[in-house]
C-alpha atoms as one frame of an Amber mdcrd trajectory, in Angstrom:
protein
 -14.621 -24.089   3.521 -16.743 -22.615   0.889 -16.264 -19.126  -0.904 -18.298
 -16.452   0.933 -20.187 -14.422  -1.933 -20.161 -10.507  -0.094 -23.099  -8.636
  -1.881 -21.533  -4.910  -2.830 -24.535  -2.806  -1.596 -25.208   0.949  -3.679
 -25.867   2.826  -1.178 -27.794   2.121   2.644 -31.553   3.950   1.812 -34.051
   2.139   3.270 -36.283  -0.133   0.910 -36.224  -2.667  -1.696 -32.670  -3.393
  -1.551 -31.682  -3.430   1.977 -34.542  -5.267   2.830 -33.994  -7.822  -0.060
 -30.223  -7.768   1.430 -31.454  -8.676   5.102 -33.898 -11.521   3.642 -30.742
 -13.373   2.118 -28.831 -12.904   4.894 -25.632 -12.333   2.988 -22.564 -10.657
   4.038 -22.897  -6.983   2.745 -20.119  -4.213   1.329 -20.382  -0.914   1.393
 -18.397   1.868  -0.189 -17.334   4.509   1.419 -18.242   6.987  -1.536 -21.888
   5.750  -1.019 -21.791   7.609   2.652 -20.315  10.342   1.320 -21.932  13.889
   1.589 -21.041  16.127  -1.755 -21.738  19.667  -2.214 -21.677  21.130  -5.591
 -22.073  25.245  -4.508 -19.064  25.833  -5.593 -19.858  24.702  -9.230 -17.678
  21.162  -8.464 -17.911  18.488  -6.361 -16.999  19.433  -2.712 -16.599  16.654
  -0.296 -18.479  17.491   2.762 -18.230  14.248   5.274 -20.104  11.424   5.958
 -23.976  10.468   5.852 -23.436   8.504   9.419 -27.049   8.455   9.873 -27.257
   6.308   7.301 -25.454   3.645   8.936 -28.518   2.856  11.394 -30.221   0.921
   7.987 -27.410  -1.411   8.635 -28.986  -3.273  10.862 -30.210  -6.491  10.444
 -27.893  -7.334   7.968 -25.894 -10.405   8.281 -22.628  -8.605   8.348 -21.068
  -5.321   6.730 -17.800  -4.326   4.979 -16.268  -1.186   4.732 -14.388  -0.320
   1.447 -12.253   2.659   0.815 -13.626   3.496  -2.715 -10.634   3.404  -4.427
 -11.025   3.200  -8.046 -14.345   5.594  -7.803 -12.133   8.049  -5.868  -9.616
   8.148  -8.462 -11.860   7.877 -11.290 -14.473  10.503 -10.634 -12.008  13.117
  -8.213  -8.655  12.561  -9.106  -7.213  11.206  -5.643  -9.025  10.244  -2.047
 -10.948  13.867  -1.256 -10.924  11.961   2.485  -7.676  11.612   4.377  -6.791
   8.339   6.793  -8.599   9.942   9.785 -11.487  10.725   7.656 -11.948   7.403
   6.705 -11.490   5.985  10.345 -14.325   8.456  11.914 -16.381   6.654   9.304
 -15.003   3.125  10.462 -15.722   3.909  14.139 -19.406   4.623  13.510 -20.718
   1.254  12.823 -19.573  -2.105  13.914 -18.335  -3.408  10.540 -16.813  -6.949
   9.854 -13.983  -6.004   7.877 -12.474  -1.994   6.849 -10.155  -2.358   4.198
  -7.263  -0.291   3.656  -7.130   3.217   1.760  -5.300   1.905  -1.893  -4.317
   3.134  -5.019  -5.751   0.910  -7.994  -3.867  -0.018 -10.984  -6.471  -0.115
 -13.567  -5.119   1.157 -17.337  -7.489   3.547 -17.090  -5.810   5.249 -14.263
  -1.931   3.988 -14.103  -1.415   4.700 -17.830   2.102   3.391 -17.760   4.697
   0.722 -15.998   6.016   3.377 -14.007   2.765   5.143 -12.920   1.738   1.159
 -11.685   4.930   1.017  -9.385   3.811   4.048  -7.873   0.394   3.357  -7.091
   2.121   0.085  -5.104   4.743   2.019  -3.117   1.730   4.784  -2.096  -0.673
   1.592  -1.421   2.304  -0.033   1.080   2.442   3.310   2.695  -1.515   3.673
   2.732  -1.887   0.443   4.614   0.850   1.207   7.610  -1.084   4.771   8.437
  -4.360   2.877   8.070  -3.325  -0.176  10.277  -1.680   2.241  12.536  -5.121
   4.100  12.773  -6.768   0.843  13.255  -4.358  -0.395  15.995  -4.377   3.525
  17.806  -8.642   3.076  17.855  -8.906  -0.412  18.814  -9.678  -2.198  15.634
  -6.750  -4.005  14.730  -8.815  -7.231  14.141 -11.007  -5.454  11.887  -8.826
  -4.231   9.554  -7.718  -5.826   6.301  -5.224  -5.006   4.564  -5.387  -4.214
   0.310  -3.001  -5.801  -2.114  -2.144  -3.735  -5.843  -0.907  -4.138  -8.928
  -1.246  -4.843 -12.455   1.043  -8.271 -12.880   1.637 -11.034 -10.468   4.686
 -10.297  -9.154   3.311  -6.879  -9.281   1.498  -7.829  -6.058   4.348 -10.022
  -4.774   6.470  -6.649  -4.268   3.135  -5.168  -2.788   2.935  -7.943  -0.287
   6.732  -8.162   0.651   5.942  -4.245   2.176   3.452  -4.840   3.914   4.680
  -8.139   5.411   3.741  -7.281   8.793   0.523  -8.239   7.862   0.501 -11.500
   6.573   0.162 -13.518   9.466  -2.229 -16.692   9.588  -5.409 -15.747   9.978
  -5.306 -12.444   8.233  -8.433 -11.697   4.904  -6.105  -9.885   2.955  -8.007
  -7.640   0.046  -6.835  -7.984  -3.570  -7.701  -4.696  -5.306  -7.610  -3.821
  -9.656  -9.401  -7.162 -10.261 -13.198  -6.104 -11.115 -11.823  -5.569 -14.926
  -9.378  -8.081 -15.061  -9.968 -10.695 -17.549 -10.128 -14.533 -15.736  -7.435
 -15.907 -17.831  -4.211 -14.973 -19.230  -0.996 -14.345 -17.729  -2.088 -11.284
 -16.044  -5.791 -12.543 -15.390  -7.296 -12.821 -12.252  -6.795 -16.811 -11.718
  -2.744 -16.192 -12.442  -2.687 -13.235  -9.353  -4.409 -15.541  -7.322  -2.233
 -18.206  -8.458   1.076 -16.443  -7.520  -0.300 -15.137  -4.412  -1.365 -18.652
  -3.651   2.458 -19.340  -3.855   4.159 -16.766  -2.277   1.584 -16.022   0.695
   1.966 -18.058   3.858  -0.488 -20.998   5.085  -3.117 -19.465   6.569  -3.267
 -16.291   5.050  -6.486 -15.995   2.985  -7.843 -13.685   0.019 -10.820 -11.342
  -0.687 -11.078 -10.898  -4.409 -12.462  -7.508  -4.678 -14.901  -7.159  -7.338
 -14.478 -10.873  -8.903 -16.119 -12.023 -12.053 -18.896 -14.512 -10.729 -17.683
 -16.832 -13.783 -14.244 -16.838 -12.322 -15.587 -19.191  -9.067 -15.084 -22.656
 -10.617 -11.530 -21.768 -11.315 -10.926 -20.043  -7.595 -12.609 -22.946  -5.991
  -9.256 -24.463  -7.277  -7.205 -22.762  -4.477  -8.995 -24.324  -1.363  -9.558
 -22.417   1.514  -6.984 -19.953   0.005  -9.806 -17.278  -0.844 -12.397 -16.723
   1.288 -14.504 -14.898  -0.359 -15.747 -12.155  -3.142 -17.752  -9.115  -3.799
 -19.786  -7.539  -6.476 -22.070  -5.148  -7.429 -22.341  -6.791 -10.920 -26.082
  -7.385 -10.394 -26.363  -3.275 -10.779 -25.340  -3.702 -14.343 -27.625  -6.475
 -15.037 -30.735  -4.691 -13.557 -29.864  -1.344 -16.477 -29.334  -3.430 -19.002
 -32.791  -5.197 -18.257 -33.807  -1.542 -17.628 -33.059  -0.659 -20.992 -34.171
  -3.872 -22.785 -37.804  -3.719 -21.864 -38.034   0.498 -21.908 -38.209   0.651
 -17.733 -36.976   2.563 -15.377 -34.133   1.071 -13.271 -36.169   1.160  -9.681
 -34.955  -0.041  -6.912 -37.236  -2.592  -6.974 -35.903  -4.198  -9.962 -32.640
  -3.578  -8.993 -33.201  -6.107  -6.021 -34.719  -9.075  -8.029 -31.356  -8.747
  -9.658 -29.540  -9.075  -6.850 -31.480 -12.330  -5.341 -30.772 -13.722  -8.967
 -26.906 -12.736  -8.889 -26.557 -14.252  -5.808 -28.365 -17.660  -6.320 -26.438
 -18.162  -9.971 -22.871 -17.542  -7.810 -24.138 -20.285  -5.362 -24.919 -22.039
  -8.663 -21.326 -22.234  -9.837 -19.902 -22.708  -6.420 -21.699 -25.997  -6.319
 -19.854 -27.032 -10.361 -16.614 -28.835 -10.253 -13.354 -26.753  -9.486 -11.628
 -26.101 -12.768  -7.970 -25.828 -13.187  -6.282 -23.239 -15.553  -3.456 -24.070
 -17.910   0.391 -23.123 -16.265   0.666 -19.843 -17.122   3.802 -18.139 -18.112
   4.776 -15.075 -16.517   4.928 -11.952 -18.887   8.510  -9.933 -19.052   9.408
  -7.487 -16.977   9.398  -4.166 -19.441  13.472  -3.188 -20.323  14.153   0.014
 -18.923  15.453   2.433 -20.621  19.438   3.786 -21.427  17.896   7.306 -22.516
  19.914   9.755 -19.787  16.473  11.876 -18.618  14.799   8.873 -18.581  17.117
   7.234 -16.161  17.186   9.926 -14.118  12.750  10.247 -14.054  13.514   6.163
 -13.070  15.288   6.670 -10.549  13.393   9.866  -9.182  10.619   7.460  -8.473
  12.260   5.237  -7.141  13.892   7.452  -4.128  10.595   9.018  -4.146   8.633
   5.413  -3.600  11.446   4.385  -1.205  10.964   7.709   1.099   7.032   6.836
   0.802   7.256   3.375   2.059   9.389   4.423   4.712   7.106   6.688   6.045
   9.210   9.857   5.256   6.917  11.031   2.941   3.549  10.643   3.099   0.930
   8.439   0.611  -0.594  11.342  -1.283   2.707  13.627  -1.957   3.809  12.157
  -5.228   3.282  14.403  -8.497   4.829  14.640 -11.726   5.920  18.536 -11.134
   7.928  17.382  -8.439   9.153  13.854 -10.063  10.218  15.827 -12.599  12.252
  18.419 -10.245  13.781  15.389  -8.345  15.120  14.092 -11.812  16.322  17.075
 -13.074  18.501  17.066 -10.058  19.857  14.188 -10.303  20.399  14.986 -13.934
  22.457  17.887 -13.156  24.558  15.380 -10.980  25.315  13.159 -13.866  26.621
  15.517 -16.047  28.438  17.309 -13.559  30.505  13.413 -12.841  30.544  12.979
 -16.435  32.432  16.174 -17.231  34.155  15.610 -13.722
């Protein structure tokens, strides 16, 4: 069974790229940031709903595939500005193939440290129970696909073990923080997918969220393991042209790009799977004998336990209060010590 290549769509406007889209007849993506409706009155973005009208463009298309905007939400407004029943009146409108899970990426640029990474996991696991809950509540259990995080292998071994209810045979399971992962290396892209390969069980399969297209030989590897990718890499390729020759980026250029994209990942789909070295697995960071820094440790770690669980919800961790929750327990271990 061959890779599926998912084309990650801008935004749903009728014209040169949707129509381009519906020629191919490829499997689309869309974001949900791209149907969002923003309001800047109040002199900052203001999320105002969702552009549902939109949606009608849709059809024709071969297929279509929600995605919670993750990394854009967190990289342009912080945190999600839509909560999980937000995001499921969007996932009711339209008929889509696949709605991926609300998640919190791991990229450097937004889980600075080891610590911050183990939180964005716990708040994913707990993400992915209220969406499937949503999902199962609204009749679209079989829609819904669950999002994998993390930043190192086992990383998203720990993410998988909580949300094990999920990985059943049959089950497209996302695999988020990998558009600007590097393909090799011990925390590259072909060593999560190797692990996962490992760990998962027979049957489950993989949706590499924003894969490198150079990355196919090597995932080709893995069998029927991953079923298939997504990118909007094309984009980048149509401003850089943009900016080579002096034009503006139209839409219409834009969507040559994307035909090309497309036929050089069928290109590489067709070269000989490649396998990667073994790969040794990088060291899990010491922690620390430093007394406050215990004590922040293990703060976020009651904290992510209580989130997983369900007692506290996905979006309630912040440093003020991590901070609080240590001191407490700080207090406690001086008050044994001079017990």
């Amino acid at each position: 069974m061959a890779i599926e290549i998912v084309i990650g769509l801008p935004h749903l406007n009728e014209g040169p790229i949707l129509a381009r889209a519906r020629r191919m007849v490829q499997p689309a993506l869309i974001s949900a940031n791209a149907l969002s409706r923003w309001s800047k009155a109040k002199g900052w973005p203001e999320w105002r709903g969702w552009r549902l009208a939109q949606l009608a463009n849709a059809q024709g298309l071969a297929s279509l595939d929600l995605d919670s905007a993750g990394f854009v939400a967190m990289k342009r407004y912080g945190g999600y500005a839509w909560s999980v029943d937000d995001y499921f009146r969007l996932a009711t409108a339209y008929p889509f193939r696949r709605i991926a899970s609300l998640d919190y990426c791991t990229e450097h640029e937004i889980a600075g440290d080891r610590e911050e990474v183990l939180d964005r996991i716990s708040r994913t696991i707990r993400a992915n129970r209220d969406c499937r809950d949503r999902a199962r509540d609204l009749g679209l259990a079989d829609r819904f696909m669950p999002v994998l995080q993390g930043r190192m292998p086992a990383d998203y071994e720990r993410c998988a073990e909580g949300l094990w209810w999920s990985m059943q045979p049959g089950t497209v399971v996302g695999v988020g923080s990998m558009c600007r992962r590097e393909i090799a290396g011990p925390n590259g892209l072909v060593a999560v997918v190797a692990h996962l390969d490992r760990i998962l069980p027979t049957g489950v399969r993989l949706h590499i969220f924003g894969a490198k297209g150079a990355a196919l030989p090597w995932l080709k590897d893995f069998g029927e393991r991953v079923a298939s990718i997504d990118s909007q890499a094309y984009g980048i390729a149509a401003r850089r042209d943009a900016h080579r020759r002096r034009v503006s980026k139209t839409d219409a250029l834009v969507a040559e790009h994307l035909q090309r994209w497309t036929r050089l990942q069928f290109q590489r789909l067709r070269e000989p799977a490649r396998r990667a070295a073994p790969i040794v697995a990088p060291a899990i960071p010491e922690l620390t004998l430093d007394p406050w820094e215990v004590a922040i440790a293990e703060a976020r770690a009651e904290i992510r336990a209580l989130i997983e669980s369900g007692d506290l919800e996905h979006d309630e961790m912040t440093i003020g209060w991590i901070e609080q929750w240590a001191a407490d327990l700080y207090r406690t271990q001086l008050d044994r010590a001079d017990a």
